[in-house]
Structures are given as C-alpha cells and as structure tokens.
N, CA, C and O atoms as a GROMACS GRO file, in nm:
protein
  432
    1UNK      N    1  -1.187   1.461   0.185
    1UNK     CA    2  -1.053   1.406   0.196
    1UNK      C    3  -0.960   1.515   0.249
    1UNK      O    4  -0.956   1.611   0.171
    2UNK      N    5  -0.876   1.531   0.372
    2UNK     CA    6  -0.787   1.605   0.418
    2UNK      C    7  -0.694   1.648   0.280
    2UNK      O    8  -0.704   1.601   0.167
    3UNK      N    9  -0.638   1.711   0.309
    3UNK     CA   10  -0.510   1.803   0.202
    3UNK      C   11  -0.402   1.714   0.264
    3UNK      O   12  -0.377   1.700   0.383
    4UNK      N   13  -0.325   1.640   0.127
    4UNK     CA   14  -0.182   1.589   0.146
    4UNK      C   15  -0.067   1.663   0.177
    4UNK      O   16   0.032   1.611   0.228
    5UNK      N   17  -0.078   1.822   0.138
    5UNK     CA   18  -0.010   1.923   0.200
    5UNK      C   19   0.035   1.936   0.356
    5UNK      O   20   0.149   1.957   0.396
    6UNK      N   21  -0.122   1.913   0.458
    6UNK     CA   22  -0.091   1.885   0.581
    6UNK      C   23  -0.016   1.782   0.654
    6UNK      O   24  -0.029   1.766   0.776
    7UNK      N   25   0.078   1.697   0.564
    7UNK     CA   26   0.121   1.562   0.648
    7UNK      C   27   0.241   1.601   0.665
    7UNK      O   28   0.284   1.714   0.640
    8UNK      N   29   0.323   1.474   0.725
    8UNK     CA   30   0.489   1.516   0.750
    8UNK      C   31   0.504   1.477   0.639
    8UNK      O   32   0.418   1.443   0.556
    9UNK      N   33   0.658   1.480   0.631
    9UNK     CA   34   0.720   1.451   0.503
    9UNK      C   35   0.717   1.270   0.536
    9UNK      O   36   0.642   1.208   0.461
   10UNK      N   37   0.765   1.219   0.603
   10UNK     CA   38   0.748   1.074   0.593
   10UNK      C   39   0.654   1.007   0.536
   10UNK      O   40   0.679   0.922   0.451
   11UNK      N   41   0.509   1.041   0.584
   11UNK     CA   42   0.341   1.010   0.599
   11UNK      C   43   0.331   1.023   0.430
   11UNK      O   44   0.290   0.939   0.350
   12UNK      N   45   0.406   1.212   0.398
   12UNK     CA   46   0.380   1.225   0.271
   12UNK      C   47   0.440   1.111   0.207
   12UNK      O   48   0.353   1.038   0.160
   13UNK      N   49   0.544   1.073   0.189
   13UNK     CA   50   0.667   0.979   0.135
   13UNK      C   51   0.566   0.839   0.079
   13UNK      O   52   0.538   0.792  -0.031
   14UNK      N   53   0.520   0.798   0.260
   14UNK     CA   54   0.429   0.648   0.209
   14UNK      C   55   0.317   0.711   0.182
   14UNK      O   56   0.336   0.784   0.279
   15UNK      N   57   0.228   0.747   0.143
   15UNK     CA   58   0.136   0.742   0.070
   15UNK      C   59   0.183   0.791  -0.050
   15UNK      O   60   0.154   0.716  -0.143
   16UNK      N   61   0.262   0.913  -0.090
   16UNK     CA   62   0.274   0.885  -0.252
   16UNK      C   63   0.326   0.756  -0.311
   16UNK      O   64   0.309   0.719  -0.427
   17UNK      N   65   0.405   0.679  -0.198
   17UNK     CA   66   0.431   0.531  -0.309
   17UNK      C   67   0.324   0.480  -0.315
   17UNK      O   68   0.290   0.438  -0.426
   18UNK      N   69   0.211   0.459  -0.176
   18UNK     CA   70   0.146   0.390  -0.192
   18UNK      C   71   0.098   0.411  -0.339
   18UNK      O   72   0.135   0.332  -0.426
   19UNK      N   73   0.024   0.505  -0.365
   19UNK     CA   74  -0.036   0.561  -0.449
   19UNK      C   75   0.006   0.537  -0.567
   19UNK      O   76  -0.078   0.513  -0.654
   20UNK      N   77   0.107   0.538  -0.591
   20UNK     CA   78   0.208   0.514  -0.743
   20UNK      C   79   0.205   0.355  -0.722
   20UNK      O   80   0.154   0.294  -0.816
   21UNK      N   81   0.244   0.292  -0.633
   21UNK     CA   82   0.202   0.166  -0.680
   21UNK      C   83   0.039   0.106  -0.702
   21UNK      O   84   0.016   0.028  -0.793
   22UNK      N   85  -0.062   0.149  -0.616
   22UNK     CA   86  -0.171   0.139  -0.690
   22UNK      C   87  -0.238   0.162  -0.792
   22UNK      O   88  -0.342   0.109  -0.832
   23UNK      N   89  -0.146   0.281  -0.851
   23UNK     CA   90  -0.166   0.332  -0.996
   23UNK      C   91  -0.093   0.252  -1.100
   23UNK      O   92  -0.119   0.233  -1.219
   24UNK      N   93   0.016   0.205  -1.018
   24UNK     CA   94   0.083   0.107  -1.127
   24UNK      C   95   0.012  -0.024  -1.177
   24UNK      O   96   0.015  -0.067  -1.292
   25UNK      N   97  -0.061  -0.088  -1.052
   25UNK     CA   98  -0.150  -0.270  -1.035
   25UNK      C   99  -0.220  -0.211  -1.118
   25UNK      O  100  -0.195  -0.234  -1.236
   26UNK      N  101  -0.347  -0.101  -1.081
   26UNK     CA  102  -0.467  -0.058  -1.147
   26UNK      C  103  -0.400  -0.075  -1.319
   26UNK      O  104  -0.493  -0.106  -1.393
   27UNK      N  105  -0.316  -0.067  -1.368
   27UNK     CA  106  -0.251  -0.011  -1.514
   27UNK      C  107  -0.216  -0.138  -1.585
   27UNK      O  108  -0.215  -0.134  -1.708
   28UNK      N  109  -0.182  -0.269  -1.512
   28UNK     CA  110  -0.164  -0.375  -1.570
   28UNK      C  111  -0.278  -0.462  -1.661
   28UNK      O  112  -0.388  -0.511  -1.637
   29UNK      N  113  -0.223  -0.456  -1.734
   29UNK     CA  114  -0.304  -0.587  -1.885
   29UNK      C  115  -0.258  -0.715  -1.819
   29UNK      O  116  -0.145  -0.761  -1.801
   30UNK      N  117  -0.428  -0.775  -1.777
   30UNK     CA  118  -0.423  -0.862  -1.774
   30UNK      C  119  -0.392  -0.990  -1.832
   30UNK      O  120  -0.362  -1.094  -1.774
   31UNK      N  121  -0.406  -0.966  -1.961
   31UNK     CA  122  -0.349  -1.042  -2.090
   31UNK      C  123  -0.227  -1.098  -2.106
   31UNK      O  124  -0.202  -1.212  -2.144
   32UNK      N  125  -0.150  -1.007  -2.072
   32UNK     CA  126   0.003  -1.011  -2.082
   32UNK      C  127   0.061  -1.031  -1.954
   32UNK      O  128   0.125  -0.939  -1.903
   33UNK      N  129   0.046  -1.146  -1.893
   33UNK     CA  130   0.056  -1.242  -1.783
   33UNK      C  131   0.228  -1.340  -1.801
   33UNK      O  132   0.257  -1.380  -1.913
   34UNK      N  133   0.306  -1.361  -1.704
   34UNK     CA  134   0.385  -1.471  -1.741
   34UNK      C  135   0.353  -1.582  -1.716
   34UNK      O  136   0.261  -1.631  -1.650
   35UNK      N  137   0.429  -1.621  -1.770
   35UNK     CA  138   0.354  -1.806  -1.842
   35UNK      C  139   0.354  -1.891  -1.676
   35UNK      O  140   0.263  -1.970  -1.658
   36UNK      N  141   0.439  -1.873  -1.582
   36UNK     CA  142   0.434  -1.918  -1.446
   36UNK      C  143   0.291  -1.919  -1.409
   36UNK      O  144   0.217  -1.823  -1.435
   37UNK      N  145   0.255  -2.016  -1.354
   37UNK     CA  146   0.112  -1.990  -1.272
   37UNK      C  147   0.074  -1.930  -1.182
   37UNK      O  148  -0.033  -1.869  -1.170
   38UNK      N  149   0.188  -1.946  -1.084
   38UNK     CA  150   0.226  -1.931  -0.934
   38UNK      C  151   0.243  -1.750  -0.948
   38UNK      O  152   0.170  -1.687  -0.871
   39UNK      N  153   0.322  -1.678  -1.028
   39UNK     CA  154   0.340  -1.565  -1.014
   39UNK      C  155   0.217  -1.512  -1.101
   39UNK      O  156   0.189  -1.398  -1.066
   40UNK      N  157   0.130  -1.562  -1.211
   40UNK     CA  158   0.037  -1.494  -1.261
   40UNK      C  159  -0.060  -1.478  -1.162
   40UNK      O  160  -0.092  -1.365  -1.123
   41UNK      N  161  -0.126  -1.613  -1.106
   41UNK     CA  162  -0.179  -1.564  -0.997
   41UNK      C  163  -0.196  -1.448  -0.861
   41UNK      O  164  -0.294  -1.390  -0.815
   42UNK      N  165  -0.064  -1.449  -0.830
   42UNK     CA  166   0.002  -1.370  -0.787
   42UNK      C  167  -0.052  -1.225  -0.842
   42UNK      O  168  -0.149  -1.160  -0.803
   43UNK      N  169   0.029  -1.200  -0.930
   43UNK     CA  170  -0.007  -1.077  -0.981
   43UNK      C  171  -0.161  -1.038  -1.028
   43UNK      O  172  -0.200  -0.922  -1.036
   44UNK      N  173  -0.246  -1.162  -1.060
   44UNK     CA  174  -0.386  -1.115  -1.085
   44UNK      C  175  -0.431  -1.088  -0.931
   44UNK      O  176  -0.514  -0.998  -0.928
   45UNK      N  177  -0.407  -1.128  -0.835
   45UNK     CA  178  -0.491  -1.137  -0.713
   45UNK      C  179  -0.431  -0.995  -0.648
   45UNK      O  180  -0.505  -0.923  -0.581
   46UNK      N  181  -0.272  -0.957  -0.677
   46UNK     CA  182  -0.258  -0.836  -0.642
   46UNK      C  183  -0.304  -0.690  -0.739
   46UNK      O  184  -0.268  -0.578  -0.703
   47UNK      N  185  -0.398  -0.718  -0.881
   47UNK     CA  186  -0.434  -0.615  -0.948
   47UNK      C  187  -0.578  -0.596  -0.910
   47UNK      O  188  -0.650  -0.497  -0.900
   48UNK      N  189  -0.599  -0.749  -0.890
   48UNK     CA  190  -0.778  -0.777  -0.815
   48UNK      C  191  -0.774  -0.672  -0.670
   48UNK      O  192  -0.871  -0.600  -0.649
   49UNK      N  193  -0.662  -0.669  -0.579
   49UNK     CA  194  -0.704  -0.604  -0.459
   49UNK      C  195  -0.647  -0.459  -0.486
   49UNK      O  196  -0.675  -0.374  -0.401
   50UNK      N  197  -0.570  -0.421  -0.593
   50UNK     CA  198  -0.546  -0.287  -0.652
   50UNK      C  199  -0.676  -0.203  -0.668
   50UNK      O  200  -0.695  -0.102  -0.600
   51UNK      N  201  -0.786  -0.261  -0.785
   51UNK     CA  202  -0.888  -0.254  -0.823
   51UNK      C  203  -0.964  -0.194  -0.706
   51UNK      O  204  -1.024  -0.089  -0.731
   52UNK      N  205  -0.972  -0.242  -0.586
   52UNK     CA  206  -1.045  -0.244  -0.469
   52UNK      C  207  -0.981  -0.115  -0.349
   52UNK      O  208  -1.025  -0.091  -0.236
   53UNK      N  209  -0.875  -0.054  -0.415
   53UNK     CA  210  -0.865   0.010  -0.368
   53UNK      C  211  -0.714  -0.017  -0.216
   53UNK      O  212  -0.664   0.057  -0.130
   54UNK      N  213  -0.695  -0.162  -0.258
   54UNK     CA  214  -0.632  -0.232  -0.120
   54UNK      C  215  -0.542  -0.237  -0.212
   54UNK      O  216  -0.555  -0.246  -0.334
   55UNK      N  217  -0.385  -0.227  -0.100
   55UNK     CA  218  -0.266  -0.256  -0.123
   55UNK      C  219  -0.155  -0.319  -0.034
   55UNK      O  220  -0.130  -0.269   0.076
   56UNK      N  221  -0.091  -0.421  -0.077
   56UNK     CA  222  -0.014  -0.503   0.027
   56UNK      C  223   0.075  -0.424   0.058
   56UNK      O  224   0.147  -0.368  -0.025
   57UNK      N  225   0.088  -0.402   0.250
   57UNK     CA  226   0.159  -0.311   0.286
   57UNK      C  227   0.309  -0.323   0.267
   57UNK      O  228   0.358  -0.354   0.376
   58UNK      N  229   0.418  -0.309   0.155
   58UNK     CA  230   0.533  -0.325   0.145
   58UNK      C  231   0.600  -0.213   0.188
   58UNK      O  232   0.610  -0.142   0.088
   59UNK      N  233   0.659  -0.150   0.295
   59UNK     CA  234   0.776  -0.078   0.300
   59UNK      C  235   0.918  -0.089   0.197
   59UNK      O  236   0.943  -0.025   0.095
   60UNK      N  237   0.988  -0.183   0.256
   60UNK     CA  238   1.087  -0.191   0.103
   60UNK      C  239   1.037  -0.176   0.010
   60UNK      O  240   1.111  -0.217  -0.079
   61UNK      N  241   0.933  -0.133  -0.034
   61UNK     CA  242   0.900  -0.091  -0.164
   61UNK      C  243   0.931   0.031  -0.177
   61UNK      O  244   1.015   0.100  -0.234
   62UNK      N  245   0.819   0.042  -0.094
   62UNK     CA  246   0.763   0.227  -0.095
   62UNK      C  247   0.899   0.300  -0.020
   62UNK      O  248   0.926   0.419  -0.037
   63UNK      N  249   0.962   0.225   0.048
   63UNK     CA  250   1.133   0.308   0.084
   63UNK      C  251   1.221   0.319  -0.016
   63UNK      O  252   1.290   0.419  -0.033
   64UNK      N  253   1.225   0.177  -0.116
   64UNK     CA  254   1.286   0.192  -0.171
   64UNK      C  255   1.471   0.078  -0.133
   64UNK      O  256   1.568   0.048  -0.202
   65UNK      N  257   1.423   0.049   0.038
   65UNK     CA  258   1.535  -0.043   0.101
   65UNK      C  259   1.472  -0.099   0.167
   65UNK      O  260   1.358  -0.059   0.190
   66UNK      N  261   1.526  -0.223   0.228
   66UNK     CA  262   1.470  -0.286   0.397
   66UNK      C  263   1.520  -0.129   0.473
   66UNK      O  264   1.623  -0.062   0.469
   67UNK      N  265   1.393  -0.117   0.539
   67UNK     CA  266   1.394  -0.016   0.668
   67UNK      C  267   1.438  -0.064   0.800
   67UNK      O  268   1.361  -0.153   0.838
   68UNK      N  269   1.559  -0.035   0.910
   68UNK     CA  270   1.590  -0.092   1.023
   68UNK      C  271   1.506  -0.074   1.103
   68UNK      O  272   1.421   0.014   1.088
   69UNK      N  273   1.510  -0.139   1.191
   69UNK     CA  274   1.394  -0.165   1.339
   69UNK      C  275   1.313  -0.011   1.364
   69UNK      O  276   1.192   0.011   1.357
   70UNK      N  277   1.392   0.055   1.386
   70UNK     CA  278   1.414   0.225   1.426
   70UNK      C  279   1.315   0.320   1.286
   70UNK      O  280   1.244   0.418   1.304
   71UNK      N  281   1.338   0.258   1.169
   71UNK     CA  282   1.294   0.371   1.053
   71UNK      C  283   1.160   0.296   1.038
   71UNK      O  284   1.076   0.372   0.990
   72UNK      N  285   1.099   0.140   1.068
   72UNK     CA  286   1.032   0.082   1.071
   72UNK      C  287   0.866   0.132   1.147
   72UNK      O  288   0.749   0.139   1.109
   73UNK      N  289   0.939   0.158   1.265
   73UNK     CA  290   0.836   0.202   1.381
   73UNK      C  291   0.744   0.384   1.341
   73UNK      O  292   0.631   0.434   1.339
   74UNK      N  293   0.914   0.425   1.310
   74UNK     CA  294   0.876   0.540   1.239
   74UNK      C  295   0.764   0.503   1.123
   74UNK      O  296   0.655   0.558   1.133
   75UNK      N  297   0.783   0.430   1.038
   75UNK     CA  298   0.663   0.392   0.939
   75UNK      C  299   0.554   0.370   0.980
   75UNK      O  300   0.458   0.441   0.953
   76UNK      N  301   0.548   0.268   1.053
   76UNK     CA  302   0.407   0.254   1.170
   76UNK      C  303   0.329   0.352   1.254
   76UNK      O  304   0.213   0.343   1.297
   77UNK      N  305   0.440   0.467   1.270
   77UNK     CA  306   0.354   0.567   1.352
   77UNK      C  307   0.296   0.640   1.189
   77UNK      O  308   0.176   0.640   1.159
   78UNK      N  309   0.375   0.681   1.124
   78UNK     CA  310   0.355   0.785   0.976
   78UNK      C  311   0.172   0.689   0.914
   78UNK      O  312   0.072   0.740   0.861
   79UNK      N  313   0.198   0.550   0.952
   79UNK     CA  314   0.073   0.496   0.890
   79UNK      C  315  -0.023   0.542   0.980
   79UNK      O  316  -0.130   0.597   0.955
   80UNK      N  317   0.035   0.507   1.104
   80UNK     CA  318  -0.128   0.576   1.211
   80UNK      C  319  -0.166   0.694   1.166
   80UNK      O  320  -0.286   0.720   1.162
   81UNK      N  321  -0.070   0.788   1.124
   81UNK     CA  322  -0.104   0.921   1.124
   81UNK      C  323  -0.182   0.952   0.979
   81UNK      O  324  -0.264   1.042   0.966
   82UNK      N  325  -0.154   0.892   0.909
   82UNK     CA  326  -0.219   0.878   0.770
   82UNK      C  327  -0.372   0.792   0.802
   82UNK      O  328  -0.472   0.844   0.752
   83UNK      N  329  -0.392   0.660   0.884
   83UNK     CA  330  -0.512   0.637   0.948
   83UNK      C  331  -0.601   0.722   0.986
   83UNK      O  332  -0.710   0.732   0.930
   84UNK      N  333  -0.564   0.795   1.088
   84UNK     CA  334  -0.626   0.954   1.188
   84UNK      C  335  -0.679   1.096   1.094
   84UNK      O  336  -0.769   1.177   1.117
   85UNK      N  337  -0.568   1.082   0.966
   85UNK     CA  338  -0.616   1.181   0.859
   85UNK      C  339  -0.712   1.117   0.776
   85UNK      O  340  -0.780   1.192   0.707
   86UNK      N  341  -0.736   0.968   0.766
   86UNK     CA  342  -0.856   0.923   0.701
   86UNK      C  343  -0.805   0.876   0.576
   86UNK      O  344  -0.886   0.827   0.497
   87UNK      N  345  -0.647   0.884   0.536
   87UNK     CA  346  -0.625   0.802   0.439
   87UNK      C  347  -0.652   0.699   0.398
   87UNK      O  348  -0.713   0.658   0.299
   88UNK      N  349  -0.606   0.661   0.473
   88UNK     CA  350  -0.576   0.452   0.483
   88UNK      C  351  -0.641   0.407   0.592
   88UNK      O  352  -0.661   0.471   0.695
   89UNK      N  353  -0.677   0.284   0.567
   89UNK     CA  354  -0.744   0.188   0.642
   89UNK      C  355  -0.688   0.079   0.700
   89UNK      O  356  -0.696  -0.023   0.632
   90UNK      N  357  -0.634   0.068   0.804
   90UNK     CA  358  -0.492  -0.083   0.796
   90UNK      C  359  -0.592  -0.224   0.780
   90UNK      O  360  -0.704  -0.210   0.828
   91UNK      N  361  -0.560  -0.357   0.718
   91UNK     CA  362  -0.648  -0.445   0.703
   91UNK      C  363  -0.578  -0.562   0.748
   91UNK      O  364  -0.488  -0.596   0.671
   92UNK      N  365  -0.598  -0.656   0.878
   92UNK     CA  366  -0.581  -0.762   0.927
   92UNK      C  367  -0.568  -0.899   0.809
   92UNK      O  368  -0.648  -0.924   0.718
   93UNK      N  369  -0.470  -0.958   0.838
   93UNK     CA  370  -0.418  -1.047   0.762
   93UNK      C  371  -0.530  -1.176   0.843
   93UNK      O  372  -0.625  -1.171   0.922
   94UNK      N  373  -0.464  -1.269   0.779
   94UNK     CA  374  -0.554  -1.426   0.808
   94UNK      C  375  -0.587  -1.448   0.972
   94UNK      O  376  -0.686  -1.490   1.032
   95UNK      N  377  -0.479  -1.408   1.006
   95UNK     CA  378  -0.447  -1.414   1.167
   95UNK      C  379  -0.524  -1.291   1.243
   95UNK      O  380  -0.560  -1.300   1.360
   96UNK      N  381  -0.545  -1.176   1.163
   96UNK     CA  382  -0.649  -1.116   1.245
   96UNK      C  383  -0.597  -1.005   1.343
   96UNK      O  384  -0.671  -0.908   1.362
   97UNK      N  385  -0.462  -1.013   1.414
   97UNK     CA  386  -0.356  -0.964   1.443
   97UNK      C  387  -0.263  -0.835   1.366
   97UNK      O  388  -0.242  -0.731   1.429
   98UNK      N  389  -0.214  -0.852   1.238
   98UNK     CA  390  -0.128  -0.776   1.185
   98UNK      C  391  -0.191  -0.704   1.075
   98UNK      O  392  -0.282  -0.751   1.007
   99UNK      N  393  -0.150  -0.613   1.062
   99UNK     CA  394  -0.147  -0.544   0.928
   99UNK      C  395  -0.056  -0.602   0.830
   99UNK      O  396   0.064  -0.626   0.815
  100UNK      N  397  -0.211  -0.617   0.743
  100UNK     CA  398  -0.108  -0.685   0.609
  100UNK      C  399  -0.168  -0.590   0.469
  100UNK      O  400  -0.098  -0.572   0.370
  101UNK      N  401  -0.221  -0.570   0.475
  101UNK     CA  402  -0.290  -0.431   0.366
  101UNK      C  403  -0.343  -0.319   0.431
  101UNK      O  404  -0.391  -0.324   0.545
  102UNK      N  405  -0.332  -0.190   0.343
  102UNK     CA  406  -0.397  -0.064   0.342
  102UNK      C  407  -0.545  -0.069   0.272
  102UNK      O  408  -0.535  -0.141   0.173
  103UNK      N  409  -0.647  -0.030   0.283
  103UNK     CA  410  -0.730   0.040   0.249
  103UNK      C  411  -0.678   0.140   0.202
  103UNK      O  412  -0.618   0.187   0.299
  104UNK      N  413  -0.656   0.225   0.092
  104UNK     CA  414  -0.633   0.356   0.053
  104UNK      C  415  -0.777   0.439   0.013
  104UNK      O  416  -0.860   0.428  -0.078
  105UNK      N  417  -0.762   0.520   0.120
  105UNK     CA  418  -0.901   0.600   0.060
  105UNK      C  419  -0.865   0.749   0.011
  105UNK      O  420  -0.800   0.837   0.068
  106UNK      N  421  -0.930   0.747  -0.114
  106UNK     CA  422  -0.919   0.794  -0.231
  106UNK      C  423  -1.015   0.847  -0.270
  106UNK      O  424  -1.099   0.757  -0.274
  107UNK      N  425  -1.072   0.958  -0.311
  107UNK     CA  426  -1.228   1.001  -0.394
  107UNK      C  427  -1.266   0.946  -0.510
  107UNK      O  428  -1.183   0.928  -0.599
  108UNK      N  429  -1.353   0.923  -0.520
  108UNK     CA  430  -1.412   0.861  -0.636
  108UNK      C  431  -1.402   0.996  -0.782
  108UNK      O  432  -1.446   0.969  -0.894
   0.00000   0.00000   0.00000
C-alpha cells in the first residue's frame, strides 16, 4: 500500500473521510435499526457494502458542503489520483457509465 504521506492535501482530505466513514458503517449494530423500512434497508445495504470494503461516493459528505462545479472536478481529479496510487477503485453504477462507489483498498 503506498504511504498516505505522499498525496496532496485534497486526495489526503477524501480518503481520510472516506475512511472515517467506512469505519463509521463497519461500527453500526445492526440491531438497533429504525423502525422505517425504507431507511433500515437503506442503512443495512449501506453497512453490507461498508463490510466489503465499498463506499457510496458522497462528496458533501466527505467535504462537509455541496462542492461547486470547479471544487467538484478538483475531487474527480484527487480521486484519479488516489486510483493511480492504488487506493480506491471507482465502481460503475447500474448504468455502467458513472461512478457511484469506491472500492477502498485497505490491508487486511
């Protein structure tokens, strides 16, 4: 696994959220579910692809805001560059077309 030391600060930025939020899914009790169906589901299917190492690619998350057009692209290149270092894996949505999850690769 490359050294997280070597990245920019951006690259660094999204992958430590990534990371903190996969540490967060991985951490959830399944047990203690809300009574909604629609959002339990939800949340089991996003701890199920936690588990796996996959994470739904949210920027406003991991920024912290909606990112404008401009800080956006910037994200997209910071993900390639995190791709090229062997971090992350980008993973095609239904359509086959977009990135809709990371692969986060991680050592066992």
């Amino acid at each position: 696994m490359p050294d997280a030391a070597d990245l920019d600060p951006l690259a660094a930025r999204l992958l430590a959220a990534a990371l903190r939020r996969l540490a967060e899914l991985v951490e959830v009790d399944l047990h203690k579910l809300p009574t909604d169906r629609a959002a339990a589901a939800e949340i089991r299917r996003e701890v199920g692809d936690a588990r796996r190492n996959v994470l739904a690619l949210d920027l406003d998350r991991w920024l912290g805001h909606a990112p404008d057009s401009a800080e956006r692209k910037r994200c997209h290149r910071a993900l390639g560059r995190l791709e090229t270092a062997g971090w992350v894996k980008p993973l095609a949505g239904p359509s086959g077309r977009r990135t809709t999850h990371l692969l986060i690769e991680v050592e066992s």
